[in-house]
Structure formats: structure tokens, C-alpha cells
C-alpha positions as CSV (number, residue, x, y, z in Angstrom):
1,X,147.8,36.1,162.9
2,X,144.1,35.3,163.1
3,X,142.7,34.5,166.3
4,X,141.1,31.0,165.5
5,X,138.1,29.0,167.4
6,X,139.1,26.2,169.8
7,X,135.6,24.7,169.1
8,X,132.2,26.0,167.9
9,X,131.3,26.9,171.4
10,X,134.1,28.7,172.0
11,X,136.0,31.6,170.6
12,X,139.9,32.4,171.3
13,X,140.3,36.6,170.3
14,X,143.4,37.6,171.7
15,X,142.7,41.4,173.6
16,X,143.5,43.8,176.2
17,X,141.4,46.4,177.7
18,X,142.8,50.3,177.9
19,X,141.4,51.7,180.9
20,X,142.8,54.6,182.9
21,X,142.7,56.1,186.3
22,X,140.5,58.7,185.8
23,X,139.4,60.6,182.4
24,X,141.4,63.1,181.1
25,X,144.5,60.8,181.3
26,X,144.9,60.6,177.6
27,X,143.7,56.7,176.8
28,X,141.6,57.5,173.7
29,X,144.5,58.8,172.0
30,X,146.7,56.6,173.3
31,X,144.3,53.7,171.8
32,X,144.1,55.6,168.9
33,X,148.1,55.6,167.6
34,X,148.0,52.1,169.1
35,X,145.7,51.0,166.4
36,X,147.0,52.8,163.7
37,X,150.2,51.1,164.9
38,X,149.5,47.2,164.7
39,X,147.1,48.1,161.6
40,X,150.3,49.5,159.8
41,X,151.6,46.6,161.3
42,X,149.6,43.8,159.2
43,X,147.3,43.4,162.2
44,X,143.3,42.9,161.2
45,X,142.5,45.2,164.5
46,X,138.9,45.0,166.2
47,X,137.8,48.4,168.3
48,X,135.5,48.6,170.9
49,X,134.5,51.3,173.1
50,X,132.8,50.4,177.0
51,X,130.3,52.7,177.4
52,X,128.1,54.7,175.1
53,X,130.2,57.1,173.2
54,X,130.0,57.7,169.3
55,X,132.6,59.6,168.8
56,X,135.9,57.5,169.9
57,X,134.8,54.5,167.9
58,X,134.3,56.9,164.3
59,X,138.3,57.6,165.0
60,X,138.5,53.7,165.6
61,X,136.6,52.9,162.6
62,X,138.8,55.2,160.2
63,X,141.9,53.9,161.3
64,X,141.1,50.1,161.1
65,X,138.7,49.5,158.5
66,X,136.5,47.8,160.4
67,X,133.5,48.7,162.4
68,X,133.8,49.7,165.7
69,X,131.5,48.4,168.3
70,X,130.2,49.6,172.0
71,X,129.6,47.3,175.0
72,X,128.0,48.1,177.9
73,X,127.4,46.1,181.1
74,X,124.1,48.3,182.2
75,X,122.6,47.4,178.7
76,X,123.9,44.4,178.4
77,X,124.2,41.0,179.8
78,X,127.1,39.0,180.1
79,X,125.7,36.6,176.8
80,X,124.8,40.1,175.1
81,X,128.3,41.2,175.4
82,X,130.0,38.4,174.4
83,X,127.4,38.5,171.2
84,X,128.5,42.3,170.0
85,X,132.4,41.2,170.8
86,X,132.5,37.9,168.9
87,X,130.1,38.9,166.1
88,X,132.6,42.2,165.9
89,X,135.6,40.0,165.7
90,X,134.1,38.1,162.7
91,X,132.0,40.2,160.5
92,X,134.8,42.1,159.0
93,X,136.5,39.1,158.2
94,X,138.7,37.5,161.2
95,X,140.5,40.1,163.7
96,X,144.1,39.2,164.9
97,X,143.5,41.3,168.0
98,X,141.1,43.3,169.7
99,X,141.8,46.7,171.7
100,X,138.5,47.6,173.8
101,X,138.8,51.2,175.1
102,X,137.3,51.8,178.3
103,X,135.2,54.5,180.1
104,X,136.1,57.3,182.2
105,X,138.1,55.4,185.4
106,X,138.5,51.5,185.5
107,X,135.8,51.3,188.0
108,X,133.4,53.9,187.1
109,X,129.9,52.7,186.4
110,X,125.9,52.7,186.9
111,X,126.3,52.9,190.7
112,X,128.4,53.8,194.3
113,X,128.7,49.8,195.3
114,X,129.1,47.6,191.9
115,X,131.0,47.4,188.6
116,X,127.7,47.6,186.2
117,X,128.6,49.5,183.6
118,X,132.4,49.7,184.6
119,X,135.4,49.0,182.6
120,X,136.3,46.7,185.1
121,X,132.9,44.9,184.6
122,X,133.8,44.7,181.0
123,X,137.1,42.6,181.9
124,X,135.7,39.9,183.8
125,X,133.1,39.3,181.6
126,X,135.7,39.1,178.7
127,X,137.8,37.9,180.6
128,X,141.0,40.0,179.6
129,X,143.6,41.8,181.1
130,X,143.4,45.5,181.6
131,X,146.4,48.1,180.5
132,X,146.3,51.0,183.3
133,X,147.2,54.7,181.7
134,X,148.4,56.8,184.1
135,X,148.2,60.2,183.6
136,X,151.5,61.2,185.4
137,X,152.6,64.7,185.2
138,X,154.4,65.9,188.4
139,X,153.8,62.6,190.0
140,X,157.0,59.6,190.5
141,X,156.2,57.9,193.8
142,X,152.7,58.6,193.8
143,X,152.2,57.0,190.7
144,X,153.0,53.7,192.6
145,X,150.6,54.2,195.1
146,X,148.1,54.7,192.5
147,X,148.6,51.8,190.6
148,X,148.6,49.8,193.9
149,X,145.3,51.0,194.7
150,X,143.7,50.1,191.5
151,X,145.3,46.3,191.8
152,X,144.0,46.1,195.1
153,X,140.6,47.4,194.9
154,X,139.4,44.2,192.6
155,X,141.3,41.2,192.7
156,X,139.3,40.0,189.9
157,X,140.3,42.4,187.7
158,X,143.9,41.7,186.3
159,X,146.1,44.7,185.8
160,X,149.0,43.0,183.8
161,X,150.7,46.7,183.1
162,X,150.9,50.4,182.5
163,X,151.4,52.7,180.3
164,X,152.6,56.4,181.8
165,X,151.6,59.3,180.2
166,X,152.5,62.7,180.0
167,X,156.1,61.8,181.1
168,X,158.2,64.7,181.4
169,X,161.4,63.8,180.8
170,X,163.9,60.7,181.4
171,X,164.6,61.2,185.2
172,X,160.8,61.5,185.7
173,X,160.2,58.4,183.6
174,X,162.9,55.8,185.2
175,X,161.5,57.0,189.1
176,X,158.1,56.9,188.1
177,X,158.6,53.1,186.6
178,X,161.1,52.3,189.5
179,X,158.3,53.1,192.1
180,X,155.8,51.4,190.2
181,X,157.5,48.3,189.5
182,X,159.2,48.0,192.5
183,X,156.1,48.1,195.0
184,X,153.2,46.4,192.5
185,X,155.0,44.0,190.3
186,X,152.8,45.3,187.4
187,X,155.6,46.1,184.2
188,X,155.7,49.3,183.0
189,X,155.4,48.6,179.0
190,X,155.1,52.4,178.4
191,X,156.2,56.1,178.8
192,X,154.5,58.9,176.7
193,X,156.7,62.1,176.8
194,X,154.3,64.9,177.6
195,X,153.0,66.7,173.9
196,X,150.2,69.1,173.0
197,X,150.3,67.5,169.7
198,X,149.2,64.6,171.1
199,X,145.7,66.2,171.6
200,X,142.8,65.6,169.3
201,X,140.3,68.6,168.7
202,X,137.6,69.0,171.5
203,X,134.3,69.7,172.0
204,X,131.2,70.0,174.3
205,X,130.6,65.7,173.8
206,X,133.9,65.0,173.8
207,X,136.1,64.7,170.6
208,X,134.7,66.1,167.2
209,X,133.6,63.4,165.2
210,X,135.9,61.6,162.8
211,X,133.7,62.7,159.0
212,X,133.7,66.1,160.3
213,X,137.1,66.3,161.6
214,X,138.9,64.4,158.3
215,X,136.3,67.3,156.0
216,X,137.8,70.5,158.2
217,X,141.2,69.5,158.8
218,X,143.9,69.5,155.8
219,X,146.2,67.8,158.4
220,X,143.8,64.7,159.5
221,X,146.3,62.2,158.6
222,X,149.3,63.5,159.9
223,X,148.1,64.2,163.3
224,X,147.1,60.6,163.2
225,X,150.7,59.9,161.8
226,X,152.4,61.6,164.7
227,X,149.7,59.5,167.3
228,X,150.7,56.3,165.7
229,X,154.6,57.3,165.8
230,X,154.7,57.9,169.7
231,X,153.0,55.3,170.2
232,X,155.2,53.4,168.1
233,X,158.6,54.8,170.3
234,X,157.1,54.8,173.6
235,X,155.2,51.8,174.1
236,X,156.0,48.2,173.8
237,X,154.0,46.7,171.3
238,X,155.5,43.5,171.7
239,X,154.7,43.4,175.7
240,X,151.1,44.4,174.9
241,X,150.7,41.4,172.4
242,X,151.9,39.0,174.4
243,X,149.5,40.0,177.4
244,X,146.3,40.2,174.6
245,X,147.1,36.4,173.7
246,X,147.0,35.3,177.0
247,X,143.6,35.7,177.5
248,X,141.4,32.2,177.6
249,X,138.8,31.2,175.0
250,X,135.1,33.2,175.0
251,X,131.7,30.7,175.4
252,X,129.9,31.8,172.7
253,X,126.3,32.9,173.7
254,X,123.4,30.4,173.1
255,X,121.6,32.7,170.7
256,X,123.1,35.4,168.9
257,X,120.7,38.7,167.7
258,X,123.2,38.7,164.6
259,X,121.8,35.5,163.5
260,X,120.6,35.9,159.9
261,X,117.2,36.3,158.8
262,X,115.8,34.9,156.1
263,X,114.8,38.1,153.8
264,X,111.0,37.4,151.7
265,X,110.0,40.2,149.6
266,X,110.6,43.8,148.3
267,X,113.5,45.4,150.8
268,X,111.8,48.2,152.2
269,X,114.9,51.2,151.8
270,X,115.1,53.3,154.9
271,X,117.2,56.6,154.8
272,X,119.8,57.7,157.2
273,X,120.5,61.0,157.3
274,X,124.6,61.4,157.7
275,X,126.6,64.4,157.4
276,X,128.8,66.5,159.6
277,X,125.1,67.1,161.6
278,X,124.3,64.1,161.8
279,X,126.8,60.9,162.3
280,X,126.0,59.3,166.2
281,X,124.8,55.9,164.7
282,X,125.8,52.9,166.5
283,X,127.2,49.9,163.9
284,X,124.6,47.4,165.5
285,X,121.6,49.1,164.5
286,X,122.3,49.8,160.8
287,X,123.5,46.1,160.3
288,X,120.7,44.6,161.9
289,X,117.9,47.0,160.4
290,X,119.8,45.5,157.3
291,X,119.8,41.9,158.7
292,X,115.8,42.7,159.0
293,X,115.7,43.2,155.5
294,X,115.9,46.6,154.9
295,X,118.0,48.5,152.6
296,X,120.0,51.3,153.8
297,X,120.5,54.8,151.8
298,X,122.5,57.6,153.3
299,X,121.8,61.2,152.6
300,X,122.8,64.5,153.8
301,X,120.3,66.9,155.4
302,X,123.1,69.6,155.0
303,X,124.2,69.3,151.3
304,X,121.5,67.0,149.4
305,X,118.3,69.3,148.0
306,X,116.1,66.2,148.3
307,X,115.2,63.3,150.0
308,X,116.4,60.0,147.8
309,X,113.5,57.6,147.2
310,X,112.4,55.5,150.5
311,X,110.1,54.1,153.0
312,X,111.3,55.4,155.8
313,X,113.7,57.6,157.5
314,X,116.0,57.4,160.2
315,X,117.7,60.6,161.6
316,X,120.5,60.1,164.0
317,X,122.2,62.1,166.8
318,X,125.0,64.6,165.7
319,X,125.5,68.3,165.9
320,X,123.0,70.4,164.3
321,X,123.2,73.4,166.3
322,X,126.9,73.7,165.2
323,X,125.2,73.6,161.4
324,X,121.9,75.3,161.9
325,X,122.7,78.2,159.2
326,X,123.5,75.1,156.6
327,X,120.4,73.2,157.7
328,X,117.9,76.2,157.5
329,X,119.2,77.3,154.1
330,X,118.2,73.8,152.7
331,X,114.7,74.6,152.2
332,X,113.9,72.2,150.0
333,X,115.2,69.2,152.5
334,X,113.5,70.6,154.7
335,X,110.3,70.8,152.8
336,X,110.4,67.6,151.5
337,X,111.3,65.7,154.8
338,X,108.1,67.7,156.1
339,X,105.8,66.8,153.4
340,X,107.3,63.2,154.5
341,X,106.3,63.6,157.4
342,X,102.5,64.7,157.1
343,X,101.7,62.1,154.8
344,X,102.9,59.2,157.4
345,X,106.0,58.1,156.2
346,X,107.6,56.2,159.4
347,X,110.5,58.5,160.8
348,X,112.8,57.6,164.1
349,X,114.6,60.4,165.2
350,X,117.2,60.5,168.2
351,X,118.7,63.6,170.1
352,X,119.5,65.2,166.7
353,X,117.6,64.4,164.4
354,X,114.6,65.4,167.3
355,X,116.4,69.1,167.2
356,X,115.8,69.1,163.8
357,X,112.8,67.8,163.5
358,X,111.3,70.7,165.7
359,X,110.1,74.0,164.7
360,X,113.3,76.2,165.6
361,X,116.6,75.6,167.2
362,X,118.2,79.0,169.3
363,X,121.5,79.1,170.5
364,X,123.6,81.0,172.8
365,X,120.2,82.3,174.8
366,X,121.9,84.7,177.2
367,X,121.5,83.6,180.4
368,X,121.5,79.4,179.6
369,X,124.8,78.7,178.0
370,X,126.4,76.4,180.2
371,X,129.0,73.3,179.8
372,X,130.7,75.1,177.2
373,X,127.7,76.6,175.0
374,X,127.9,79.8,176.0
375,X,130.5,80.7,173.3
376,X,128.3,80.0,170.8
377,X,126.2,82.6,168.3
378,X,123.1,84.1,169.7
379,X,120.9,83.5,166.8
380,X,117.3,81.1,166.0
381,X,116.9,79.0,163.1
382,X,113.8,77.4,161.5
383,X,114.0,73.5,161.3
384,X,111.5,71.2,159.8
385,X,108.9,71.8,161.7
386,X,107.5,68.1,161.7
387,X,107.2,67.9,165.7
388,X,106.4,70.8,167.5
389,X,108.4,72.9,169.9
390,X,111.4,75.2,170.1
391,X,114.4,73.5,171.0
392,X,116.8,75.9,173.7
393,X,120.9,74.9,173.5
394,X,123.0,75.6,176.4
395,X,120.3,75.8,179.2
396,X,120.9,72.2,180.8
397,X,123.3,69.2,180.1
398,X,121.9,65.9,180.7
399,X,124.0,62.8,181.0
400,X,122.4,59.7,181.8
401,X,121.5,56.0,181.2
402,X,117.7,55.7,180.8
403,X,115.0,53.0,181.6
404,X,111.8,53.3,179.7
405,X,108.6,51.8,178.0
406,X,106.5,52.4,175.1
407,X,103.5,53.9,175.8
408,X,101.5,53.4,172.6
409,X,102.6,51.3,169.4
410,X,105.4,52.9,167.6
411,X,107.8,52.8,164.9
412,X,110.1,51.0,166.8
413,X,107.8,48.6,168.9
414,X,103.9,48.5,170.6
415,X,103.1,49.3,173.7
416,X,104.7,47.8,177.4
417,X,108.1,47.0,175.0
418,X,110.6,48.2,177.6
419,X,114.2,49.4,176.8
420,X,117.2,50.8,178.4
421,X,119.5,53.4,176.5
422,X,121.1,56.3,177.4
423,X,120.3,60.5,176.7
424,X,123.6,63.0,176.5
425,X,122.5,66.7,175.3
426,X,122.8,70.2,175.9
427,X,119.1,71.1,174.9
428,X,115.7,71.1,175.8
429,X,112.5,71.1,173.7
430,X,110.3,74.2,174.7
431,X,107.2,75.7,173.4
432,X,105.6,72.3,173.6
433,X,101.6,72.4,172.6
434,X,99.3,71.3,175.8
435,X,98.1,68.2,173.2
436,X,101.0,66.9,172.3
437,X,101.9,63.2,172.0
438,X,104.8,61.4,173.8
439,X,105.2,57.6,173.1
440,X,107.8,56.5,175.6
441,X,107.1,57.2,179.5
442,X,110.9,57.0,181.3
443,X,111.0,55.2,184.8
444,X,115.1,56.7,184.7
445,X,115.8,59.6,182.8
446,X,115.0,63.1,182.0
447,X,113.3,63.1,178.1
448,X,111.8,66.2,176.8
449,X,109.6,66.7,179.5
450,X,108.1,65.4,182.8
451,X,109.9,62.0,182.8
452,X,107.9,61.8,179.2
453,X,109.9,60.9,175.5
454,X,109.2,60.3,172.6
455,X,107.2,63.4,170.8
456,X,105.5,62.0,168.2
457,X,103.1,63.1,165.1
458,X,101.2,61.0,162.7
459,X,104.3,58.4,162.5
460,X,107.0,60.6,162.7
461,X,108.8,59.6,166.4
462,X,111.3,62.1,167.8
463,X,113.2,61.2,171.5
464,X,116.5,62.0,173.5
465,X,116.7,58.3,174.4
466,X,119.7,56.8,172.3
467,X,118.6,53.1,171.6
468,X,121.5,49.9,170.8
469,X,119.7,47.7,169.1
470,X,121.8,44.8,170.5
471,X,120.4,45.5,173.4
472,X,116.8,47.0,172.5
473,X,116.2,44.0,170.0
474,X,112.5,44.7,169.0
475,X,114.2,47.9,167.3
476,X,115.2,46.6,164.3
477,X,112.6,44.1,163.1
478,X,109.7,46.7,165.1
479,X,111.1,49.6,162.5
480,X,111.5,47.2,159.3
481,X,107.7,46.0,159.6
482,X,105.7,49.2,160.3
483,X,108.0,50.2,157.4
484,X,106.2,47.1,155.6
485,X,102.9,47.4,157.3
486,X,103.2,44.1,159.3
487,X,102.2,46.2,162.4
């Protein structure tokens, strides 16, 4: 079944895209029991997400066995997003198929008058067909009309069939796929019969991530079970495969930022702090801090007393205002990861691991819950205390790509290194000191404050920015020799 290359400059993957007319019309579960399906099938399945989300691609990640990746057409050129899906097709061993997932409508993206950042940008540049998910409850007719619309709007984008979803019943099924075949052309390979089972747990970012949700849930694998089983009777598999191996061979890019390094030397070992607080790490930037030559080591903030033995620390995005009891009772992490701190081991912290790198984290402030805080606990809990500041949740939600530069030499680069990346919270960072230090000044983008990121003390680096380091390439080799004090 693998997907083998025509020459070394090119690369055949078979794939499809799964893109929808709008959010909300139930593609993320769909691609979830349609993986889950062709893995119980034999398939070697590679996931990708468009777009910027964490959490999809931890569900993807479970089910396959492999490592999900994200591409993104505002971070990424075309070469760059050909390197993250070929090198994703390989590294695992060789994928049969990929599924790539896409964001919010086909032709969302960055802007009112192009396809950055789109879906649809995503499908010309790999060159692949796109599955559209209609989300049809009390629509027949209509749905046509839709469908019609989306074919016309880009006649570079190649819709080669839909899937329908939340179907009623069958007399709502065959006039809905009559209509739709009838005045487009484009096959309906699938009806979903409408299901509140069907729905995944939800929460302010989207879905709850995939460690937290298999920890909390006795019946993880049987929702997924049920997913994988509609799928299974409502869509045809065999339709979909056929349209995924259509799709022509991939140029390979001229230079690849997963080319190997060769490794001299001690591995400096950095730790990554991942629990149910802490998990929004994108695949990229762990293998390539590893292809710099570090060494990873995972920890948990919320259930490990101490820090393990390392050079330097890396503390994702996640949900720590959900665990802010569990992560104040751990003195002692907290303690130690402080003491860290002061005597200059390097630490990067994003979104997250910022929160809790602050002095205190309040929640449900009356008056700012917003975007579905408000429900949560009024209550204020001390965190580490290594940056400054009091971080507020609920009082604004910022969703955003971001354009920025280093302002001074960093963990993660020197000075005039520019990036893009993206920022998706529901805090802000208050109580911040007159004399305090921000590393990264945003051109696009809110930050903590004033268009400013990056809060920084001694060599301890906190910001809201989310970095890809397939895209931000100085990240990884910048991090791994400060780490060795090459900088």
C-alpha cells in the first residue's frame, strides 16, 4: 500500500483534503473515525491539520501512531509546505495515504481577497483534491446550491465529492444527494445520519486535548469506536481512496529543514513540561530541537515534585487555569523551576507555560469572563513567580497570526531575527513592573502589552507568540546553543 517515489525529486503520497463549508459542520470528527477507519484497515495513515490548532492533531496522533503535523500557507511557503508534508509522510516509516484536515471554511484565510492561509491554498499547493462536508440539517435543495458555489468560486481548487452530514433521515438523504449531483456533477460518497454521540467534548479552544481527554474519560475508546463505525457505514471508503490516489507526484523542495545534523559533543537535555496543563507542542519543534542535538525529557508540572536533571526547559501552551489548584499545591515544582530560573538556566515559555511562569493566575474576575470563562471559579492562585505580573482569565480573547522581531538576543535567536506565529488566549498579563523586559516587539499581533512580547528575566523568556519551528528555523538550533553557550 505504500505510496512510493517516482524519482528522488519527486514524491507520489496519495491524499485528499477534508474541508467544509463553514466550521461547525462536523469535519474534525468526521476525519477523526475516518482515520481510525483505514488504520483498522491496514492503512499506515499520515494526519495533517491546515492551520494552527493543537488539539485536532493530538486526536490524529492517538489514532494513527504517527505524528501529526500542521501546515500553514501564511507561515509557510509553498517549498516549506511540501517539506513538513513529505518529511511527515516518511519519518514514521512510509504512509499509504494521507488525510489533511482543513481550517474553518474551504476559503477562509489571512485576508478578504486571497487564499493565504486557506484550505484551499493548501490544495493547490499539494496539489490534491478536496472532500466538501456539508453540514446539512434542514437543508435538500439548498445543499446543491451550496456545493455549486464552493466549485465555482475557485476553479483551481478541485472538489471531487461530498460528504453530508447531519442527515436526517433517508428521504432527506436521497433529495439532498439528488440535488447535489444532479446540478454539480460532484458524487456524493457520504451521508452521516444526524447523532449527538457523534460529538467530541468541547471547550473554550476548541476540543479538549487528546492526554487529558483519554486520563478523564473511562469511555475514550469507545466514543472513538462508534466515530470510526459511522464512518465506516456512511461513507465510501472505497470512493475516497480512489480520489486520494489520483493526485500527481510532489517536487520535493531543494533544501529540507529536516535534513540531519551532524551531532559533536555532550547532548545538552532540555525539559518539556507535558501534562494535562501543558500539551500544545507542535511535532516539528521537538524533532528538530532533537535533530539540533538535544535530548528531550518530559516532566509534569502537575504530578512530578521535581524538576529531572537538565539544561534547559521548555514549557508549552496548555490549560493551566483549568489546573491552577494542582499546579499551586506543587510547591516544590514550583520552587525548584524558580530557583531554575534565578540562577540562568535557559527557559522558553509559550502562552502556558508564560501563565505559569507569572506570579499569580485569577479566574472567573467578575466582570471579564467572556467567550466562555465566565463559568469558571472565582479564585487566585500563586504560580512560579519567575516573570513578573498577574495573569487575568476571561477578560479578552485574542486570536491571531503574528509578525514579530527579536529585540535583543534570546533563547531562541539574537536580535533583528524576525518570525511569524500565531497567539490564541483568553488572558492577559497584568501587574506588569514599569522596568520590565520584553524581547520580541510585534509589527501584527497583540502580546502582553503595547504591541511588546516576550517578558523576559535573566534567561528565562516568557511570550503569547506560538512559534513552528519549520517555519521559524533559527528556533531550534538558536535554543540548543545558548543551551551549550555557543551564543
Amino acid at each position: 500500500m505504500s505510496g512510493n517515489s517516482l524519482d528522488q525529486q519527486t514524491k507520489n503520497i496519495p491524499r485528499i483534503i477534508l474541508s467544509a463549508g463553514s466550521s461547525s459542520s462536523g469535519k474534525t470528527t468526521i476525519t477523526i473515525g475516518l482515520l481510525a477507519a483505514l488504520t483498522e484497515a491496514g492503512y499506515k495513515v499520515q494526519a495533517y491539520k491546515v492551520g494552527l490548532d493543537y488539539i485536532d492533531p493530538s486526536y490524529y496522533t492517538e489514532i494513527t501512531g504517527r505524528r501529526a503535523r500542521n501546515i500553514d500557507g501564511f507561515l509557510m511557503d509553498g517549498e516549506g509546505v511540501r517539506d513538513v508534508f513529505i518529511h511527515g509522510a516518511e519519518v514514521d516509516g512510509e504512509a499509504d495515504i494521507a488525510i489533511i484536515e482543513g481550517v474553518r471554511g474551504l476559503y477562509e484565510g489571512f485576508d478578504s481577497f486571497t487564499d493565504t492561509g486557506s484550505t484551499a491554498q493548501i490544495a493547490k499547493l499539494l496539489k490534491c483534491s478536496v472532500i466538501l462536508i456539508i453540514n446539512a440539517r434542514s437543508i435538500t435543495r439548498s445543499a446543491a446550491a451550496l456545493v455549486s458555489g464552493f466549485k465555482e468560486f475557485d476553479k483551481d481548487v478541485h472538489i471531487s465529492g461530498v460528504i453530508l452530514n447531519n442527515i436526517g433521515g433517508p428521504r432527506h438523504a436521497k433529495k439532498a444527494t439528488e440535488a447535489i449531483e444532479h446540478y454539480t456533477g460532484i458524487p456524493v460518497i457520504g451521508v452521516i445520519r444526524r447523532n449527538g454521540s457523534m460529538k467530541i467534548s468541547m471547550r473554550h479552544l476548541g476540543l479538549v486535548p487528546a492526554i487529558e481527554e483519554r486520563r478523564r474519560a473511562d469511555n475514550f475508546d469507545e466514543r472513538i469506536e462508534f466515530i470510526k463505525d459511522t464512518i465506516k457505514e456512511g461513507v465510501r471508503i472505497d470512493r475516497l481512496l480512489e480520489m486520494a490516489h489520483e493526485a500527481p507526484g510532489l517536487e520535493r523542495p531543494s533544501k529540507s529543514v529536516f535534513s540531519p545534523q551532524e551531532i559533536k559533543g555532550n547532548r545538552p537535555v532540555i525539559g518539556v513540561a507535558l501534562d494535562e496543563a501543558f500539551n500544545f507542542y507542535y511535532h516539528d519543534n521537538l524533532e528538530l530541537l532533537e535533530m539540533a542535538g538535544a535530548r528531550i525529557e518530559y516532566f509534569s508540572p502537575i504530578h512530578d515534585s521535581k524538576l529531572p536533571d537538565v539544561d534547559g526547559l521548555y514549557m508549552g501552551g496548555g490549560y493551566p487555569e483549568l489546573f491552577a489548584a494542582e499546579l499551586e499545591n506543587n510547591v516544590s515544582m514550583r520552587e525548584d523551576i524558580l530557583g531554575a530560573s534565578r540562577s540562568g538556566l535557559p527557559i522558553y515559555a509559550e502562552c502556558g507555560g508564560l501563565m505559569y511562569l507569572t506570579e499569580r493566575l485569577s479566574t472567573g474576575v467578575k466582570g471579564m469572563g467572556s467567550h466562555h470563562m465566565a463559568e469558571m471559579p472565582e479564585s487566585t492562585h500563586e504560580m512560579v513567580g519567575a516573570l513578573p505580573g498577574h495573569t487575568l482569565m476571561g477578560h479578552k480573547r485574542v486570536v491571531s497570526y503574528n509578525v514579530g522581531s527579536l529585540a535583543m538576543d534570546t533563547v531562541i535567536g539574537r536580535a533583528d531575527n524576525s518570525f511569524r506565529g500565531h497567539e490564541f488566549h483568553h488572558s492577559e498579563i497584568t501587574d506588569i513592573p514599569g522596568d520590565a523586559k520584553f524581547a520580541i516587539r510585534l509589527s501584527r499581533g497583540t502580546g502582553i502589552i503595547d504591541g511588546w512580547d516576550g517578558l523576559t528575566v535573566n534567561n528565562t523568556l516568557g511570550c503569547y507568540a506560538h512559534l513552528v519551528a519549520s517555519s521559524y528555523r533559527e528556533f531550534a538550533g538558536s535554543f540548543v546553543d545558548f543551551i551549550m553557550g555557543k551564543n
